[in-house]
C-alpha positions, -999 to +999 in steps of 0.1 A: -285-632+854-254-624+869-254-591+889-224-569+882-203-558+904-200-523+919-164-504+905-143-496+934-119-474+924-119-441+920-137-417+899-124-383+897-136-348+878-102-343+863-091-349+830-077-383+817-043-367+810-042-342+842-046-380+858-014-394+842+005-367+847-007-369+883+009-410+886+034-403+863+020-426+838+015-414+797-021-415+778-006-441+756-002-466+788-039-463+790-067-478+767-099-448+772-137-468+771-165-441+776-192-450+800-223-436+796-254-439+826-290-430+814-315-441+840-300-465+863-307-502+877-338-511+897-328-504+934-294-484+927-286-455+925-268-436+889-242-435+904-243-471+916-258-480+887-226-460+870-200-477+890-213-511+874-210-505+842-177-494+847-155-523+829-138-549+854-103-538+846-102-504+850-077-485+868-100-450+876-123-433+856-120-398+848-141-366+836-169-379+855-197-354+849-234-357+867-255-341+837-287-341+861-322-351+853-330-350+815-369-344+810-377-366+779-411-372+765-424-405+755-455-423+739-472-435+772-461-408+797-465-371+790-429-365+802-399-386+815-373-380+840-339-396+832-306-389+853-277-393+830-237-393+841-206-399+814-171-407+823-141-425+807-126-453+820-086-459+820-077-497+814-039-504+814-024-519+789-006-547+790+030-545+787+046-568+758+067-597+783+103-588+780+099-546+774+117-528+798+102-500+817+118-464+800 
């Protein structure tokens, strides 16, 4: 199995749009792909774990939220301790070839 790779950009608190406006970019440059972490790898980290599941070709992610440890119960242990973080990830569009920048 191949190992992913960690995502090295940045992942911010603020909102996706606060972010454009911030680069001077618009929402609709942008294709938005939650990512959700519930547990984490063997070894990692969440938010290594987080930054792996992040898709190849994002740009940042944004609304990054640490929701803590979720207490669960299961069938074999009497309770369960999951750490869970949510973000959304900002993959550029591509331009069509020949559209000029406006």
């Amino acid at each position: 199995m191949v190992e992913k790779k960690l995502f090295a950009g940045e992942m911010i608190n603020a909102s996706a749009r606060e972010y454009c406006e911030s680069v001077g970019a618009r929402l609709s440059d942008y294709e938005l792909r939650g990512v959700f972490m519930k547990g984490g790898y063997s070894g990692s980290t969440i938010f290594e774990s987080f930054r792996r599941d992040v898709p190849p070709d994002a740009e940042v992610v944004t609304n990054v939220q640490y929701l803590g440890t979720v207490t669960g119960e299961s069938f074999f242990y009497a309770a369960r301790r999951l750490e869970v973080v949510v973000g959304t990830a900002l993959i550029p569009r591509r331009k069509p070839s020949g559209a000029s920048e406006a």
